[in-house]
Phi, psi and omega in degrees: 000138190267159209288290183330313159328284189289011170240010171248348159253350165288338171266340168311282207317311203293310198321308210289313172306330176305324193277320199287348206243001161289316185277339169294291214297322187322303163273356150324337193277331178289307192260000169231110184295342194300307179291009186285341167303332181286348226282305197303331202232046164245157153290172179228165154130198188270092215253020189252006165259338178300294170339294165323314173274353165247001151292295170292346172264346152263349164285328199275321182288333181253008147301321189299320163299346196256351174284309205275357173288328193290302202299321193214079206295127132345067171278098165279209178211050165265217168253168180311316170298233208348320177290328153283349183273321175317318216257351131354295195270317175308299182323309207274344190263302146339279196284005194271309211280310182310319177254010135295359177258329202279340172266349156285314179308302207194114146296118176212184202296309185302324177313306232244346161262306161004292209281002181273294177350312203278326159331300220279294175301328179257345167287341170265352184264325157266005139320302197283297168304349197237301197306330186298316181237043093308338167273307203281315212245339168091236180276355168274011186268325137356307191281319171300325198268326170253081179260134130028310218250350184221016174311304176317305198291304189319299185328324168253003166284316167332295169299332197284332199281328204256344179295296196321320176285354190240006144290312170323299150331253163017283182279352173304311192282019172246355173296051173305168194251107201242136175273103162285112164251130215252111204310148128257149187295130170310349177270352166247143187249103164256113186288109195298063191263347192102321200262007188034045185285333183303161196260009157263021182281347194274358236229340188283118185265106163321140150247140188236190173191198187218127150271140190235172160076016200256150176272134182063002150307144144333151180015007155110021182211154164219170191281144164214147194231104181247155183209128168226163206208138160226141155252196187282000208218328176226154176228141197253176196216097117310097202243129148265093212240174149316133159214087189302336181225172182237103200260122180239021182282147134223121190016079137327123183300158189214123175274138163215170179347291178291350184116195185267132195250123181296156179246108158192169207219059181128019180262333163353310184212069159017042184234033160317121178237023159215332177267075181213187210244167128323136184203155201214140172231136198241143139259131192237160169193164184265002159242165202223048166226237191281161169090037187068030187067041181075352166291309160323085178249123211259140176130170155329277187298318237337326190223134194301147174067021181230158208306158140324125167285157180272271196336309158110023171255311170146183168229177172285132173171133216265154200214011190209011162114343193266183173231157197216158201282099195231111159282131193203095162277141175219145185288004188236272186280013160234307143039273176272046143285351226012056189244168127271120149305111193272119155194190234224136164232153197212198192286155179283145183287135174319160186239118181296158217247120200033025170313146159243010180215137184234134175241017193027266199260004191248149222214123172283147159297156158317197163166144181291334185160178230059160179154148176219141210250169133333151171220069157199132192281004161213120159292148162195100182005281173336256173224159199220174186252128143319181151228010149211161185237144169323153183270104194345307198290334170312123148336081154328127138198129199289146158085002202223209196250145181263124176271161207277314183287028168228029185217160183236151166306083162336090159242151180328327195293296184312328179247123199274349184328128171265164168326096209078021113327122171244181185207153189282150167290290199301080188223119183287126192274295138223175212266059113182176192281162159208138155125204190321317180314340215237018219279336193225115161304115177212163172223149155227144173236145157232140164223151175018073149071032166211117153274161175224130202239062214261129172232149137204176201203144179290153158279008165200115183269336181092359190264143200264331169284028164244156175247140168312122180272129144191165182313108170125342177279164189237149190225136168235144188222136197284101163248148178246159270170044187063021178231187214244317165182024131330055190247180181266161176201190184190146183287292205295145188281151171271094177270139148334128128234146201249125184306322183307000000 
């Protein structure tokens, strides 16, 4: 190989890692709160497919190098040190490009710290390699890196390398993960309860997959198992995932000394991971592509003119005019509505005059009436007022949703609550939505470390925040683990397909 060559994949290799290791910590940040110091002198916005492309586009260089290094080796002359260090980078480069295919393929926990290590590992290797000939060789480390004599070629190696990565890229995003829905007779009833027992459910060819990157899982990831049923007119959803504990706390009031206190350990910045309920999210759309179809914007800041997030992870929000379909079961508060919360993510939203949490584009549908609230009339770290107390003579139940007609109107006089007493957050104005909101039916049970999850939904609601089921929509899906919005997630889209 000739000296020019090997500086023209040698200047490919550093552009293209440079783009991966600017856009990794970024996403790294959503599961290691510990980088967030890096947060300011990251890109923010929707980067995981730029991630995504310079992962395929260093594959493709260091096959091509390891074809013409077998054919036509390259001999220089360096010193032992440099030859350890070289095999240092090759290795650690190596295995970065190897468990980055493997978290695309089968996501798992060990993939995903690996793949940070090697992250780690090559920031140390172009420290080490670049201060070394920058000391030695000065302003001629330039001449090197770039010569003179091969711009013209490097230019088209350049094009030829990055169309070919963004072929690849492509077809990653046409592998989908495919849902066989399995016809059913209008004459069969499946009852939406959670347990999925009827025997035509044996009739369903599971999809199954690994979500990762979730708070209070084992190792931060859990399995999920989807099964659909269709007739002409609805589709049905049987989903099961790993849950090690069955969480119904949501931030529960607390009497202490100063008065009642939210019990929350991060909703301050709206990133609770211990009083919160279980919770599983389906996302649809009629494209498929990466990062949530493009809904996924990572960072503070992520979208211009619009507020900061307190979590510092980013936000949801559609960019291109469509709107995409977001199902949000929560084990406490729609659970016995035998609802999902039908909602939405579109373009982001205007910012309300002392709103204090901006979710920018996801967004509830509308609804005719129901509903249920907070049952505190200001948040505040400190202490908050309730606004209603259970009626004495009324069943107590802690930790669980408070009725509005099992309640009384809060005032000091009434409450006798002692000290380490709770009271539910959570108080239902009545016991489910009606209109758009209420559009998907779900019931969930947990058992021996599984929830199991039954939906169904009409295939055309007439609603313009809903997506139509038919063959070809891609759907991604959520589970959270007693957190607020700490959920698991997976690259490749899930497609419809319909049997009928």
């Amino acid at each position: 190989m000739r000296r020019s060559s090997f500086a023209i994949f040698h200047l490919m290799a550093v552009v293209v890692i440079l783009f991966g290791l600017i856009t990794g910590p970024r996403l790294a940040i959503i599961n290691h709160d510990f980088l967030a110091f890096l947060s300011p002198l990251l890109p923010q916005g929707a980067i995981l497919s730029t991630h995504v492309l310079s992962g395929c586009v260093l594959t493709l260089i260091a096959i091509a190098f390891a074809f013409v290094s077998l054919r036509n080796p390259f001999y220089g002359t360096p010193s032992k040190f440099d030859k350890l260090i070289n095999w240092f980078g090759y290795i650690s480069i190596i295995l970065a490009i190897i468990t980055g295919w493997l978290l695309w393929l089968s996501p798992q926990s060990l993939g995903l710290i690996v793949h940070g290590i090697c992250a780690a590992a090559i920031m140390v290797y172009l420290l080490l390699h670049g201060v070394k000939h920058i000391v030695y060789k000065g302003k001629r480390v330039l001449s090197v890196l770039i010569p003179r004599n091969a711009l013209v070629l490097l230019s088209c190696c350049v094009a030829l390398v990055y169309c070919s990565g963004l072929g690849v890229q492509y077809f990653m995003l046409t592998q989908h993960l495919r849902l066989e829905i399995a016809p059913l007779s209008e004459h069969s009833f499946l009852e939406i309860d959670g347990l999925g027992d009827e025997p035509e459910w044996s009739r369903a060819k599971p999809v199954t997959l690994t979500t990762f990157g979730g708070a209070n899982f084992t190792d931060g990831s859990s399995e999920v198992e989807i099964k659909a049923l269709s007739n002409h007119s609805e589709t049905f959803f049987l989903i099961r995932w790993q849950d090690p504990t069955q969480s119904l706390s949501h931030l529960p009031l607390e009497k202490t000394a100063a008065g009642w206190q939210v019990q929350e350990d991060g909703f301050y910045r709206f990133d609770e991971r211990t009083y919160y309920e279980d919770k599983f999210a389906i996302m649809l759309s009629t494209t498929c592509e990466l990062g949530g179809d493009g809904t996924v914007h990572y960072g503070d800041t992520p979208l211009n003119d619009k507020p900061q997030n307190w979590h510092g992870k980013g936000y949801h929000a559609s960019t291109d005019g469509r709107v995409r379909d977001l199902w949000h079961w929560k084990a406490l508060r729609t659970n016995d509505m035998y609802l999902a919360d039908d909602n939405f993510v579109g373009a982001a939203k205007k910012v309300a005059l002392g709103e204090r949490r901006y979710t920018a584009g996801y967004q509830a549908d509308g609804k005719e009436s129901g509903a249920y609230v907070m049952n505190w009339r200001w948040y505040s770290p400190d202490t908050v007022t309730p606004k209603r107390l259970p009626i004495p003579t009324a069943e107590e139940t802690p930790n669980k949703v408070l009725d509005w007609f099992s309640s009384t109107v809060y005032t000091p006089q009434s409450d006798s609550a002692k000290i380490g007493e709770q009271l539910p957050s959570v108080l239902y104005r009545s016991n489910r939505f009606e209109g758009d909101r209420a559009d998907v039916r779900a019931r969930g049970r947990w058992q021996d470390g599984y929830w199991t999850l039954e939906l169904v939904r009409k295939h055309q609601t007439n609603s313009a925040l809903d997506v139509d089921l038919q063959s070809g929509v891609c759907m991604w899906v959520s589970a959270f683990d007693h957190a607020q919005i700490a959920h698991t997630r997976h690259h490749r889209a899930i497609q419809l397909r319909y049997m009928l």
